[in-house]
Each structure stands twice: as C-alpha cells, then as structure tokens.
TIDOMAR-698168 format. One record per residue (C-alpha): chain; residue in three letters; x, y, z; residue number from 1. Coordinates in nm, 2 decimals. Layout:
N
('A', 'ALA', (X, Y, Z), NUM);
...
END
This chain:
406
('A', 'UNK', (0.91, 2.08, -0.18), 1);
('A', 'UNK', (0.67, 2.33, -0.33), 2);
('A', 'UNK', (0.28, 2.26, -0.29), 3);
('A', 'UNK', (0.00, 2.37, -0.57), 4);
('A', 'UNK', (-0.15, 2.65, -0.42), 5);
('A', 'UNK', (-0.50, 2.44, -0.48), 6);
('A', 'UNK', (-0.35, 2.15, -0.23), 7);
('A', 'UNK', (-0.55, 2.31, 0.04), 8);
('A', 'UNK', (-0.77, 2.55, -0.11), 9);
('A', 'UNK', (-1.15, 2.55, -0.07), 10);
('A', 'UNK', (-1.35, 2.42, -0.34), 11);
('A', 'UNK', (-1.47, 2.79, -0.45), 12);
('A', 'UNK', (-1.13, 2.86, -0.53), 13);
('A', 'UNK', (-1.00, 2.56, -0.76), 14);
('A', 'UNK', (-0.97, 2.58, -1.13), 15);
('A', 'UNK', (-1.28, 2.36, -1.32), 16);
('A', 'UNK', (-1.25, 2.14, -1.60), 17);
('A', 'UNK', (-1.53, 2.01, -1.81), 18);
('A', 'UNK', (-1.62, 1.70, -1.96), 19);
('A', 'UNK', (-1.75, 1.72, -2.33), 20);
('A', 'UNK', (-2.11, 1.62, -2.41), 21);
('A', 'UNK', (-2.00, 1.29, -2.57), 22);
('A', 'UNK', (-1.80, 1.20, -2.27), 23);
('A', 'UNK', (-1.93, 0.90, -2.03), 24);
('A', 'UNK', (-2.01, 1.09, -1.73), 25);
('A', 'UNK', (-2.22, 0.80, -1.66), 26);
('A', 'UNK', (-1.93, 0.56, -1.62), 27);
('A', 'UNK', (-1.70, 0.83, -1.41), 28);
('A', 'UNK', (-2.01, 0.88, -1.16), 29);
('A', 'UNK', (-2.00, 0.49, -1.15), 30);
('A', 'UNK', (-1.67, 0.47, -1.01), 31);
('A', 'UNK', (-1.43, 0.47, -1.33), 32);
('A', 'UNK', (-1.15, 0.69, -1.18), 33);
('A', 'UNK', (-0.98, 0.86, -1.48), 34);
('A', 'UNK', (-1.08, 1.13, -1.74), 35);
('A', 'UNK', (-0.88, 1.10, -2.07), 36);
('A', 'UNK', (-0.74, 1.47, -2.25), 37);
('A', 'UNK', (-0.98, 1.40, -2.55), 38);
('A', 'UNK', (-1.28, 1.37, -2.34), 39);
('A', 'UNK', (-1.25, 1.72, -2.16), 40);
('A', 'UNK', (-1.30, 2.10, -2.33), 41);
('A', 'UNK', (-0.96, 2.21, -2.35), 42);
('A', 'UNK', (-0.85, 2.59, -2.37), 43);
('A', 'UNK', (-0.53, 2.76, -2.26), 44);
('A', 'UNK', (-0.62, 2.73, -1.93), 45);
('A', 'UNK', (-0.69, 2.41, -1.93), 46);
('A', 'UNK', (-0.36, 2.33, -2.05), 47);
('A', 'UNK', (-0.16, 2.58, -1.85), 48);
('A', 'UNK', (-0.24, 2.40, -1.50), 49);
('A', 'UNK', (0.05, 2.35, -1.31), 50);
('A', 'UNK', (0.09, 1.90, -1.35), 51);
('A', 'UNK', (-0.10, 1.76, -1.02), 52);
('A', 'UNK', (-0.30, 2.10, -0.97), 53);
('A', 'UNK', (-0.65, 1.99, -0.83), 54);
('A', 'UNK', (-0.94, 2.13, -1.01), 55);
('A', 'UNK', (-1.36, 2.05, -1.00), 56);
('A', 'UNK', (-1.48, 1.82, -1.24), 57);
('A', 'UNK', (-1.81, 1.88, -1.38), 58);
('A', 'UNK', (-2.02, 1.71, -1.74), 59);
('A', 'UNK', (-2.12, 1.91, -1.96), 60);
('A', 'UNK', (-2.44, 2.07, -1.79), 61);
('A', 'UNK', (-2.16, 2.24, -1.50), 62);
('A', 'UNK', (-2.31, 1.99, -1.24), 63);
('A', 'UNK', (-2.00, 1.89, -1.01), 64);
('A', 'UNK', (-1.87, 1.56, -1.01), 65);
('A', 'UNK', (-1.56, 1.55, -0.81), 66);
('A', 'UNK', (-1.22, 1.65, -0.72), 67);
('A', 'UNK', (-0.95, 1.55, -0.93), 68);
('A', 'UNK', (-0.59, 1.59, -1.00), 69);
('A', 'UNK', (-0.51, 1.69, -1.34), 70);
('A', 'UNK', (-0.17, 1.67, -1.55), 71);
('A', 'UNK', (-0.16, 1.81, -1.89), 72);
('A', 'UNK', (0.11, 1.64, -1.97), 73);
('A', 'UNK', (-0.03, 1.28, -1.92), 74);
('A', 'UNK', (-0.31, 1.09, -2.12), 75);
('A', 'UNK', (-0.51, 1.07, -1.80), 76);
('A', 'UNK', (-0.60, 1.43, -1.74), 77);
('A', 'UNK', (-0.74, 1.34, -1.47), 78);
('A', 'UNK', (-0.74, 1.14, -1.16), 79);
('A', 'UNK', (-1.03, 1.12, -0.93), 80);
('A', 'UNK', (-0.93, 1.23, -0.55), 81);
('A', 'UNK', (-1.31, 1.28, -0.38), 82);
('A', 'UNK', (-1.66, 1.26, -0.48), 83);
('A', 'UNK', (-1.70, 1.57, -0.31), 84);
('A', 'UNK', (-1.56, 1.84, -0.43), 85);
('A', 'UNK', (-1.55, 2.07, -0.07), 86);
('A', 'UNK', (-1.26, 1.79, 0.02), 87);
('A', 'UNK', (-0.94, 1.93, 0.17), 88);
('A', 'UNK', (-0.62, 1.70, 0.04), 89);
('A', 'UNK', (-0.39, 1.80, 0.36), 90);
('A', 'UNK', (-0.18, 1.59, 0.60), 91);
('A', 'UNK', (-0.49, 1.51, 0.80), 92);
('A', 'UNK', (-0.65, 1.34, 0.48), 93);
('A', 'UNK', (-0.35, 1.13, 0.37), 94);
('A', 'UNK', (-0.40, 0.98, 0.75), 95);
('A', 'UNK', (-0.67, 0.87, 0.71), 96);
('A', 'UNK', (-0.65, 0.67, 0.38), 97);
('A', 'UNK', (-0.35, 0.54, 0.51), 98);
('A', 'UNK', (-0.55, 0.39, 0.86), 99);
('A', 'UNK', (-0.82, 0.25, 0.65), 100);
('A', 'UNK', (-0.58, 0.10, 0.45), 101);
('A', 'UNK', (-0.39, -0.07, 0.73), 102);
('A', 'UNK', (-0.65, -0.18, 0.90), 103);
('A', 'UNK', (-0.73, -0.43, 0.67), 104);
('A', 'UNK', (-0.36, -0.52, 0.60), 105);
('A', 'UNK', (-0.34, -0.60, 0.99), 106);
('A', 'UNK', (-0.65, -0.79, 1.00), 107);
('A', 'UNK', (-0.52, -1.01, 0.70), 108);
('A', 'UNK', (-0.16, -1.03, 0.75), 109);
('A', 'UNK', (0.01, -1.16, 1.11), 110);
('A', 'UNK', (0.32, -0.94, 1.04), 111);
('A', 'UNK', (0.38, -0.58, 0.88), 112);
('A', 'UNK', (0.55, -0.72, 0.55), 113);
('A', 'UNK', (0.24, -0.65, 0.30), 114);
('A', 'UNK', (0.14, -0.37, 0.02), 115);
('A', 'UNK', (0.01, -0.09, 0.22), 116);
('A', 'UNK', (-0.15, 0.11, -0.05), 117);
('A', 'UNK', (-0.24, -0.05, -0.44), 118);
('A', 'UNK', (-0.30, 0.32, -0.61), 119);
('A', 'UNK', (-0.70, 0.36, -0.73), 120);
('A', 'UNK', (-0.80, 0.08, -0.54), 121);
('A', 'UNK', (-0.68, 0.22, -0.20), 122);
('A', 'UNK', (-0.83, 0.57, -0.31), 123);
('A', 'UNK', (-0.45, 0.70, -0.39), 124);
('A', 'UNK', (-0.44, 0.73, -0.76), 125);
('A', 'UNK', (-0.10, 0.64, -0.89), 126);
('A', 'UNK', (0.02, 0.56, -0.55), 127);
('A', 'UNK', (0.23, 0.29, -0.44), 128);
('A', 'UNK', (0.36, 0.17, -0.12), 129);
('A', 'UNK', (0.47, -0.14, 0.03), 130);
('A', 'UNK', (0.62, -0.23, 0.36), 131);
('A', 'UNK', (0.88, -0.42, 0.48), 132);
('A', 'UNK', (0.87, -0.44, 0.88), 133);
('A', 'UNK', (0.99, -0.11, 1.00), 134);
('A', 'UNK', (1.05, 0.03, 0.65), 135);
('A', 'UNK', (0.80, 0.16, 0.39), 136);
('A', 'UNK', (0.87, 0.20, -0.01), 137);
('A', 'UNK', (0.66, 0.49, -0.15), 138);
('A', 'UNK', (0.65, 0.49, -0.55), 139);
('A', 'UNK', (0.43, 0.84, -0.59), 140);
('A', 'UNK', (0.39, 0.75, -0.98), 141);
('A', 'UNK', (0.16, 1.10, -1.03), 142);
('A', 'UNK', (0.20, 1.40, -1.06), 143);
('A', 'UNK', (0.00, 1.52, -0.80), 144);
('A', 'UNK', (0.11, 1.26, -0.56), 145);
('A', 'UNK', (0.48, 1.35, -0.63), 146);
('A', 'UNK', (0.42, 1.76, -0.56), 147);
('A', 'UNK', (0.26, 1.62, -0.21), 148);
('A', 'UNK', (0.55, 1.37, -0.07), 149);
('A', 'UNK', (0.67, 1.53, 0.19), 150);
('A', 'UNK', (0.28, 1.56, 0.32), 151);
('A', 'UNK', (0.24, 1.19, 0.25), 152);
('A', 'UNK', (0.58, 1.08, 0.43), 153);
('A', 'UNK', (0.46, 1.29, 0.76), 154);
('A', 'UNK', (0.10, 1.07, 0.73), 155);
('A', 'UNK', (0.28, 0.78, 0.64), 156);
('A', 'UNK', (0.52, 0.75, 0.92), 157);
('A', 'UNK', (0.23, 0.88, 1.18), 158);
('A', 'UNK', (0.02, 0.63, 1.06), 159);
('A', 'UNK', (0.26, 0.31, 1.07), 160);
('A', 'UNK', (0.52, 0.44, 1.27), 161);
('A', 'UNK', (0.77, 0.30, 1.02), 162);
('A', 'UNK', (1.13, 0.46, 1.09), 163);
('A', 'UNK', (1.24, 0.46, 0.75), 164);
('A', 'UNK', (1.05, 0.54, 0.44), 165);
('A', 'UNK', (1.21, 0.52, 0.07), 166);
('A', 'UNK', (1.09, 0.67, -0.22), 167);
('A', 'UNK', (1.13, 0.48, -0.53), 168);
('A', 'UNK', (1.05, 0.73, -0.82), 169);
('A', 'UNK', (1.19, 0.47, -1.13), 170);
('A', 'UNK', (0.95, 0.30, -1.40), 171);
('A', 'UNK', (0.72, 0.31, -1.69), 172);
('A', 'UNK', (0.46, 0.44, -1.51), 173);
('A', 'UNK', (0.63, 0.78, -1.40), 174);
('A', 'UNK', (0.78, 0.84, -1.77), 175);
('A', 'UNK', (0.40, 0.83, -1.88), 176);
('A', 'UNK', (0.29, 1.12, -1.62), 177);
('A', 'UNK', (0.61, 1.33, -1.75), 178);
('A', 'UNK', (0.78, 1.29, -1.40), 179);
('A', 'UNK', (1.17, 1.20, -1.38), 180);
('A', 'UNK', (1.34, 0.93, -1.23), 181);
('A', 'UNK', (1.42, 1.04, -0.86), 182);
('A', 'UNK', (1.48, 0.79, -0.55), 183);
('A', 'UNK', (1.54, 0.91, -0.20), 184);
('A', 'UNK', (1.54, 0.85, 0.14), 185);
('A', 'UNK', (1.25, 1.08, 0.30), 186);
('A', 'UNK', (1.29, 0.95, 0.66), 187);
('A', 'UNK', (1.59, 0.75, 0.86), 188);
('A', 'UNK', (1.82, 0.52, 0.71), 189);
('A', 'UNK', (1.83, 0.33, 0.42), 190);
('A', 'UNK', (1.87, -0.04, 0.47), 191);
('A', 'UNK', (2.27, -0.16, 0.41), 192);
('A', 'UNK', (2.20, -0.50, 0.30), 193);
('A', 'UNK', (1.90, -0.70, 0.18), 194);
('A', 'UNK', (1.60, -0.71, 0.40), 195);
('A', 'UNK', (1.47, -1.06, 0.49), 196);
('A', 'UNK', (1.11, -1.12, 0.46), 197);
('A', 'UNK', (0.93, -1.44, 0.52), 198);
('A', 'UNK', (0.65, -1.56, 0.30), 199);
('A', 'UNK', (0.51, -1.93, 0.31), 200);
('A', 'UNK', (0.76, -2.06, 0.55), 201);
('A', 'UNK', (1.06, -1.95, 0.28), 202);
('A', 'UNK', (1.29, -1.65, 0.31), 203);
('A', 'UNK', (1.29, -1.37, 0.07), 204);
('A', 'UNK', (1.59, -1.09, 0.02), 205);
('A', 'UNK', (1.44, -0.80, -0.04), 206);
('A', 'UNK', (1.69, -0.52, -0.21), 207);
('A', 'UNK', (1.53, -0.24, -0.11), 208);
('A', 'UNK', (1.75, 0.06, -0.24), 209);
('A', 'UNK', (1.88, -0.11, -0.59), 210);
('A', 'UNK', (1.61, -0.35, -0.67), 211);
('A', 'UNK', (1.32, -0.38, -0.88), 212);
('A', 'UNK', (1.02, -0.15, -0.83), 213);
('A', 'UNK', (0.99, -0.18, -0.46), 214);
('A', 'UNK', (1.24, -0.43, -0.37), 215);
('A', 'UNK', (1.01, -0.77, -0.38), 216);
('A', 'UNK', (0.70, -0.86, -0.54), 217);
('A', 'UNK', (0.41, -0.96, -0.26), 218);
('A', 'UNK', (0.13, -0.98, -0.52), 219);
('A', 'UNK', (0.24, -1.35, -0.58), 220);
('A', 'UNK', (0.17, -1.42, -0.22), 221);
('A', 'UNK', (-0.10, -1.66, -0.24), 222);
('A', 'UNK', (0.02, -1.82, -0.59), 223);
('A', 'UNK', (0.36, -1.90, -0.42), 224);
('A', 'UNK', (0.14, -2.08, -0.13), 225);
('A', 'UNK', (-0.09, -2.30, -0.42), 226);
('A', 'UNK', (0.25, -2.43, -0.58), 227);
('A', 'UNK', (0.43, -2.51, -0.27), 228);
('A', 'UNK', (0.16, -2.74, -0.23), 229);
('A', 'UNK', (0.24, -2.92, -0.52), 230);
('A', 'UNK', (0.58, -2.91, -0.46), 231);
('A', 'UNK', (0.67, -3.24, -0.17), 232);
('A', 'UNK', (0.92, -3.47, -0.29), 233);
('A', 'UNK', (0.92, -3.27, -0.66), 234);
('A', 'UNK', (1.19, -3.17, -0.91), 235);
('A', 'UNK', (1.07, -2.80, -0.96), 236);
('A', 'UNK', (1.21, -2.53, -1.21), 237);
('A', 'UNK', (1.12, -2.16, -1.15), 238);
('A', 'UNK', (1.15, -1.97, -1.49), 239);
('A', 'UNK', (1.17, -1.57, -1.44), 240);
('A', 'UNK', (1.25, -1.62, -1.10), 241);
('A', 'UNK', (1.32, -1.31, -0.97), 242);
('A', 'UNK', (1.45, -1.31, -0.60), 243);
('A', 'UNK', (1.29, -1.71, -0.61), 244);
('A', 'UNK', (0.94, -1.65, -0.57), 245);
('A', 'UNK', (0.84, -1.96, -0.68), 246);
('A', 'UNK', (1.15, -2.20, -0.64), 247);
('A', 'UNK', (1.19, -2.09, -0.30), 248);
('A', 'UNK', (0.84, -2.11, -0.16), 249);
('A', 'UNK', (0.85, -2.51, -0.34), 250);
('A', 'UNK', (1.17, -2.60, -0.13), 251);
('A', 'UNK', (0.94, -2.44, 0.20), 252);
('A', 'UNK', (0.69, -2.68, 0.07), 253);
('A', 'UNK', (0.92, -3.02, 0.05), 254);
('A', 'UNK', (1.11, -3.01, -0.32), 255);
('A', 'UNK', (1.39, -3.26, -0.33), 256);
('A', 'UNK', (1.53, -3.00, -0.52), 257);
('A', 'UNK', (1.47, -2.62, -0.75), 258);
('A', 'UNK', (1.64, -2.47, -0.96), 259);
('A', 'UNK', (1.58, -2.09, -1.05), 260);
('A', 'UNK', (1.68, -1.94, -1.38), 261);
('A', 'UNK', (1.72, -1.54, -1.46), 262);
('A', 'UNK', (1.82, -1.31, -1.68), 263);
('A', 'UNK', (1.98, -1.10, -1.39), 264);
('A', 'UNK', (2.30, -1.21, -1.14), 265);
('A', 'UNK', (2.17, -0.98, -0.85), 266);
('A', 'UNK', (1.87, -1.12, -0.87), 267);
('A', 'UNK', (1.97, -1.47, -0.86), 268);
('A', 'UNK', (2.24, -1.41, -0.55), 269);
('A', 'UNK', (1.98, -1.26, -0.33), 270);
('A', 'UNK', (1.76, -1.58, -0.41), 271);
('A', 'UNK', (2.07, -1.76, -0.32), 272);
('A', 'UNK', (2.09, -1.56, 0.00), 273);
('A', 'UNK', (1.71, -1.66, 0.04), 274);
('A', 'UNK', (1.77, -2.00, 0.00), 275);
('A', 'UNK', (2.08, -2.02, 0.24), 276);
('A', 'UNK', (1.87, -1.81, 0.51), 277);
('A', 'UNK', (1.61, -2.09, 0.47), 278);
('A', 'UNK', (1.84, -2.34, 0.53), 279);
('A', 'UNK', (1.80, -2.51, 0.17), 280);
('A', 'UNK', (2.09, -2.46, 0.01), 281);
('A', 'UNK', (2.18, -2.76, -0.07), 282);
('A', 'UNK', (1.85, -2.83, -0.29), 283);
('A', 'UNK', (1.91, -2.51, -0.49), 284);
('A', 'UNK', (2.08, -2.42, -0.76), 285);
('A', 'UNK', (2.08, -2.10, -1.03), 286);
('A', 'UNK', (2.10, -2.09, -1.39), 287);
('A', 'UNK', (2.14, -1.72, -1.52), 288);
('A', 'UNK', (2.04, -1.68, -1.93), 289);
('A', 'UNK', (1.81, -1.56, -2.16), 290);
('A', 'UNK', (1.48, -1.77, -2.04), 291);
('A', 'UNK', (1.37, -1.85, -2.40), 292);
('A', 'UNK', (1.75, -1.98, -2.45), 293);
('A', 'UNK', (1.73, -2.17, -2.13), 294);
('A', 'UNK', (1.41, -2.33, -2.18), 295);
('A', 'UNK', (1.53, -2.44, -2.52), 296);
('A', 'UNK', (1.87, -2.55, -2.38), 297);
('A', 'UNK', (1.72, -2.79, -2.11), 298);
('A', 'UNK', (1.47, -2.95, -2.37), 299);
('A', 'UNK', (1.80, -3.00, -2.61), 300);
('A', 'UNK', (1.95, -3.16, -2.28), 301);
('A', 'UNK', (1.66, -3.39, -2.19), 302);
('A', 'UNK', (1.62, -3.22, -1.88), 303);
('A', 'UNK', (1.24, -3.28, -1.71), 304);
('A', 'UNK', (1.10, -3.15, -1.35), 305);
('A', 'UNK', (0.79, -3.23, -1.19), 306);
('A', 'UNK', (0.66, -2.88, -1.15), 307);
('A', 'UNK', (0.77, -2.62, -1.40), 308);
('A', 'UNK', (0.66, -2.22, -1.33), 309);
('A', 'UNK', (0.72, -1.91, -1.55), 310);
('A', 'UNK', (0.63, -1.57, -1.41), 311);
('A', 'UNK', (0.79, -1.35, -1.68), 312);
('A', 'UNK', (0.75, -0.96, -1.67), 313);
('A', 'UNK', (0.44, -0.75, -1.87), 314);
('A', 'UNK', (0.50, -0.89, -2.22), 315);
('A', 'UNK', (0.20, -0.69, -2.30), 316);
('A', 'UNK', (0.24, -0.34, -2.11), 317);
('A', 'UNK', (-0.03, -0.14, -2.31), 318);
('A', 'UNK', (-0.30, -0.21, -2.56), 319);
('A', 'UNK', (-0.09, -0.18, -2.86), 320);
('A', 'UNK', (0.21, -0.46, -2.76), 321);
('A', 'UNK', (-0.13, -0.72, -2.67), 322);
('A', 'UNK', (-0.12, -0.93, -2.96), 323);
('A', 'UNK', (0.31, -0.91, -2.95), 324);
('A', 'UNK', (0.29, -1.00, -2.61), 325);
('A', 'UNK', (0.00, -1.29, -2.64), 326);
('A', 'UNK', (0.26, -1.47, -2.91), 327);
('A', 'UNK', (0.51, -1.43, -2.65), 328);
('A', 'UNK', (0.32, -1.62, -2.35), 329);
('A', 'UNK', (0.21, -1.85, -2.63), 330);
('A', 'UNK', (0.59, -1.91, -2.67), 331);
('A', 'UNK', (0.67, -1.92, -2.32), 332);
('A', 'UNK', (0.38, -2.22, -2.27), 333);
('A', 'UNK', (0.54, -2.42, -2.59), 334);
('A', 'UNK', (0.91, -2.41, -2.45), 335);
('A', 'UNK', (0.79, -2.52, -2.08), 336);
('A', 'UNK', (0.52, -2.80, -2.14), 337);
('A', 'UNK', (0.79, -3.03, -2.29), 338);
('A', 'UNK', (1.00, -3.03, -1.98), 339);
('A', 'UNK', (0.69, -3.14, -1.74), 340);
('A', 'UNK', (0.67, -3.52, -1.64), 341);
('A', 'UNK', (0.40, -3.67, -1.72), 342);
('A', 'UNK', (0.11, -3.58, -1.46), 343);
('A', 'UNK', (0.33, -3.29, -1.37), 344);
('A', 'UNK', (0.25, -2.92, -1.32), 345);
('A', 'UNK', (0.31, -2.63, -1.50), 346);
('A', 'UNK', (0.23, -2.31, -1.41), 347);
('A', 'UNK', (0.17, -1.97, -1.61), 348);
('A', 'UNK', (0.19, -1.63, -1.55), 349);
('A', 'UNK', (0.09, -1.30, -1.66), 350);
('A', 'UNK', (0.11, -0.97, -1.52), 351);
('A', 'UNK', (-0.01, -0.77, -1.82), 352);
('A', 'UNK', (-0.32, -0.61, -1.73), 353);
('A', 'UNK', (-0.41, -0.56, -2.13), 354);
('A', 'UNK', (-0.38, -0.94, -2.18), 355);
('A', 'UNK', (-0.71, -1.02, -1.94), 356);
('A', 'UNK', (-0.78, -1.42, -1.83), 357);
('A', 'UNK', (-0.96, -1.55, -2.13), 358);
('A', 'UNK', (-0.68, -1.39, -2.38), 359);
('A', 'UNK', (-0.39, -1.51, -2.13), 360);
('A', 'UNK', (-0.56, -1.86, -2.07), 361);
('A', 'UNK', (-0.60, -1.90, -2.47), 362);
('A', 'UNK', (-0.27, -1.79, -2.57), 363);
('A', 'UNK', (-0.09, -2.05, -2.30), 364);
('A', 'UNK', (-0.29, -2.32, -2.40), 365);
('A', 'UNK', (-0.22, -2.31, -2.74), 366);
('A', 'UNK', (0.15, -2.32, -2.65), 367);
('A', 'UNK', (0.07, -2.62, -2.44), 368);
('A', 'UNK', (-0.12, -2.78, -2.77), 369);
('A', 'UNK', (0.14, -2.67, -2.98), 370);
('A', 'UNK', (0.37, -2.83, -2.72), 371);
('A', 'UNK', (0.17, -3.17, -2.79), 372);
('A', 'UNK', (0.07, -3.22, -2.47), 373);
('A', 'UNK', (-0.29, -3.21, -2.28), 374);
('A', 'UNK', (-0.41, -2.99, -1.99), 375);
('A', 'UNK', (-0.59, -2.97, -1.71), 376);
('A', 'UNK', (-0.66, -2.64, -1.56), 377);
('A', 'UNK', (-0.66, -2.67, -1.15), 378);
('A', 'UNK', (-0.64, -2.34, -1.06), 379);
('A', 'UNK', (-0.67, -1.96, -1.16), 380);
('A', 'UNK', (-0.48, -1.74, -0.89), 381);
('A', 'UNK', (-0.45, -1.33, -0.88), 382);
('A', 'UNK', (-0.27, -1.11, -0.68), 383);
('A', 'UNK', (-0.29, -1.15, -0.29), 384);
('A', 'UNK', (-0.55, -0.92, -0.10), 385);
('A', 'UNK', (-0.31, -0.64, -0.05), 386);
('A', 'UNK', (-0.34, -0.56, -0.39), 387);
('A', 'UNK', (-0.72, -0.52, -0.43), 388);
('A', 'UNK', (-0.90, -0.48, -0.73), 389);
('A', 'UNK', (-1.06, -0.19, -0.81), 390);
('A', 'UNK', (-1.38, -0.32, -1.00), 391);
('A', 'UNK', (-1.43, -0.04, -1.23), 392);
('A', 'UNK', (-1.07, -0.02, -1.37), 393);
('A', 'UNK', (-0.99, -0.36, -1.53), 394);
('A', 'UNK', (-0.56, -0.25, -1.46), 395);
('A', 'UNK', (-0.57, -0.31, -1.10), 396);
('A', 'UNK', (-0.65, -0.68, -1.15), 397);
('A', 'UNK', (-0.34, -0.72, -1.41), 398);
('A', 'UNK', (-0.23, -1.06, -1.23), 399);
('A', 'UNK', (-0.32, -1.38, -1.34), 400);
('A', 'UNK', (-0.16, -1.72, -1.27), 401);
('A', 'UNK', (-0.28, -2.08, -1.45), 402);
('A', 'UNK', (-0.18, -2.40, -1.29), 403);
('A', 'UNK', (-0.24, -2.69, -1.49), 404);
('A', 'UNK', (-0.16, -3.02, -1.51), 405);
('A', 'UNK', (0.00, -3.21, -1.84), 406);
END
C-alpha cells in the first residue's frame, strides 16, 4: 500500500494549512479534535493534498498548533494527530497508542474480548478496533488511517499479539471521508464460523467476517449487566435485538423466559446459537419483523412482559435527521409502554450521538405519557469504559440507555 510521502517526514517538510481569523483556535487548543473546510484558508494547494496527507496546523498569526491529517474530500479537513508538530506517525508511534490503550482494557477487563481503540478518544482519529480473543477487527474509517493499514496491522499484532486481524472498511462513516467499501484479511485466517464471546454470564455469536460493523456490539456491556438484574423470574422482550444483547444477558440473569424480535434472520440465528451455547434454549424464542409492526402486533394480541427493552439503530445519524429521529424514539416509547406489567421495566435506547440525554429522555417520555402510563426513571447508562468519552467532542458519548419503571 502506498504511504504519503509526509507519513514520516520531519515537520520542516510538511505542507501547512491555516485557520481563518474567525475560526475557534481557542476551542481546537482546548482539545476539540477537528477543523471543518470552511474554517481554513483554502487555495489550490490546499485542495490538491493527497486525502490523509499530514500537514501543520497553525491560526491565523502562523503560530503552530499541531499535526493533523487532512482530506479535502471530507467535511473535517482535518483531524488532529499530535500537539506537536516535530511528531513522526511511523510504526513505532502506532505502538505505542496501541499499549496505552491496552493497558487500560487489561486492567478493566479479565479477558481480551473488549474495544481496543474508540477513534479521538484513544488518540486514533477515525479509528476503530475491537477484539475478540485472538482476533482483532480494525475499521480505519479515515483517510489517513486507511493510506497507513499495513503500518497499523504490524503495531497492532506486535502490540497484542493477536494472530488474526480483519479489516472491516463498510459504513456511513467511510462514505463521508470519500473512502470505498473494502474488507480484508491483513493477518492469518479469517474465522469459519461465529466467534463465541461471553459477556454477563451469557454467550454471544459474534459474525466476524459478514456481520454488522465489527461483528458484536460491546458498548452495551454494562447496560446488558443493569437489566439482567431486573430480569429473575421475568417475562422479558428484547426489541432490536441484534445478536440478543439484551434477551440473552436477562436469561444469564434468571428470565423464566425472552423473546428477541429483529428485522434480520442472521441476526436472530446467531442469537439462537447464543442462547443454545448458554444452555437456555428452552426459554428463548425469535420473532423476525418490522419492530414497529411487531410492537403493534403484540399489543393487538394482548401480549405483556415484565421487562420490555428497545435498542434500535441511530434514528438520528446527523444533525439534520434529529427532529425525524426524536419522533421516531417518541414512537418506539408509545408502542413499548403498553406491553409492560404494571411495576415492570422498560428500557430505552439511543445510539444517536445528535439526539444528546435531555432530547432522548424527553422524546421517550412523551411516548411513555402518550402511552398513558407513568415513569420512574432508575437509571441512565452509556457505553462501557472501552468506549471512552472524549470530553471535548460530544459524538464519542453517542450512547444512552433509560431504564424506567411503569
């Protein structure tokens, strides 16, 4: 794969782009990690840089602010790399955000089965990468990530000592930086069935090669845990299931019996798989459907559960679809609240980082009022702790879950 010449170039040599006078320099020296196209002076130059070229970023006085990667061809010109600009992005440097990384994955986690690396908030911009055991999933969703994979696979598998390492290059998020779909295997041998990972004392089948984004969501770790606490002796339905994040982690937790409902068969036969790995079978059952249609279908048949939980995808991806997708999670909370017993749980979930708490917690609880029901709030989760939140960019905290009771 060919590297920018300014991968390893010394910082006299790398190209410069300027912020205009108007832009917040304050707010990037702060810690905000990305520099918009309108906000820099933009000649031919500018323009003609090679997508994930480094260059030095300075205001508008030519004082220095940091290295960044830049891509013309993306609304975020630019990603900040390093405060200081003499930095060398090489194999050598990937290693080393890769063991500060891990070390605090290994200090939380008893077993390798964790997000290694959460983008800006593990100082990788637009970098994903999660492990399963011995194998690693690397989504490089930037351009300047993507030019340096084979330098971050060498650091990756140094590092971990992982024997496989896939590369996932599908979603949103690499459309937006102008990069194409592309998944590979960079190292060993893919996987040639689902990989089982065990979370909360259930069983997880994680579909590493044809599944979504990296094979298994861990970000619902700790919300899985909460609800499985709620769950002995319950009736539970798991809207949006998934693989059976929540439906499983309730039968781990004592459900008489789950039932998961999905939009997608695959999905719903590797929570199936799951389930029987567990042992629990017998206490689970699928329902594949439109959730809206389902939800509507078991109110028409009288149907009621003692904890109810819908984790459906980003209904508001950007800025723009927020009030669309608000309406939507007010929906969502209307369907569900009529199915919960009464004293029972129902939990909601978001994982739109442009709908933040307040806006999520409003639009659900007008679904619940609209519902007729009452609710108690018991609990506010986020994504686990290998996914941290980078404080100065609200997207890296885009999970929320709302437990309340009815």
């Amino acid at each position: 794969m060919s590297m920018p010449s300014s991968s390893v170039s010394a910082a006299g040599d790398l190209p410069v782009v300027r912020l205009k006078p108007k832009a917040n320099a304050r707010a990037i020296r702060h810690g905000f990690p990305w520099v918009y196209g309108n906000e820099l002076v933009t000649d031919r130059r500018t323009k003609a840089l090679t997508p994930g070229t480094l260059a030095i970023l300075e205001d508008d006085n030519r004082a220095p602010i940091g290295l960044v990667a830049t891509n013309s061809q993306s609304k975020i010109f630019c990603r900040m790399i390093s405060r200081d600009v003499t930095t060398v992005v090489d194999q050598a440097w990937f290693e080393a955000k890769f063991a500060y990384a891990l070390a605090m994955r290994e200090r939380l986690y008893a077993t390798p089965y964790y997000r290694l690396i959460h983008a800006e908030a593990d100082g990788l911009p637009g970098v994903v990468v999660d492990r399963f055991g011995d194998i690693a999933v690397i989504q490089p969703n930037a351009a300047w990530a993507d030019a340096r994979l084979d330098m971050m696979v060498a650091a990756l598998a140094k590092v971990t000592g992982v024997s496989t390492i896939l590369m996932n290059g599908s979603g949103r998020a690499r459309s937006l930086e102008g990069l194409e779909e592309h998944s590979a295997v960079m190292l060993g041998t893919a996987p040639d069935a689902p990989v089982p990972v065990v979370m909360n004392g259930a069983t997880y089948m994680a579909d590493l090669t044809g599944g979504q984004k990296t094979g298994l969501f861990y970000d619902q770790r700790p919300n899985h845990g909460f609800v499985a606490g709620l769950c002995k002796d319950a009736k539970v339905l798991d809207v949006f299931s998934h693989v059976g994040g929540f439906s499983l982690a309730a039968l781990a937790g004592g459900a008489s019996e789950a039932l998961a409902v999905d939009g997608s068969a695959a999905a719903l036969e590797l929570a199936q798989a799951g389930a029987a790995a567990a042992g629990v079978a017998d206490r689970f059952s699928t329902r594949k459907g439109d959730a809206f249609d389902v939800l509507t279908a078991l109110a028409e048949e009288g149907a009621q559960f003692d904890v109810v939980i819908c984790d459906p995808p980003a209904f508001a991806p950007s800025k723009p679809a927020l009030e669309k997708g608000l309406r939507a999670y007010e929906r969502v909370a209307r369907l569900a609240a009529p199915l919960v017993a009464d004293g029972g749980y129902l939990g909601l979930c978001s994982c739109s980082h442009a709908a933040d708490v307040a806006r999520f917690r409003g639009a659900s609880l007008r679904g619940i009022g609209r519902a007729g029901r009452q609710a108690q709030l018991l609990h506010t989760g986020f994504a686990g702790p290998d996914h941290p939140l980078m404080p100065q960019l609200a997207e890296s905290g885009y999970l929320k879950s709302l437990i309340f009771r009815l």
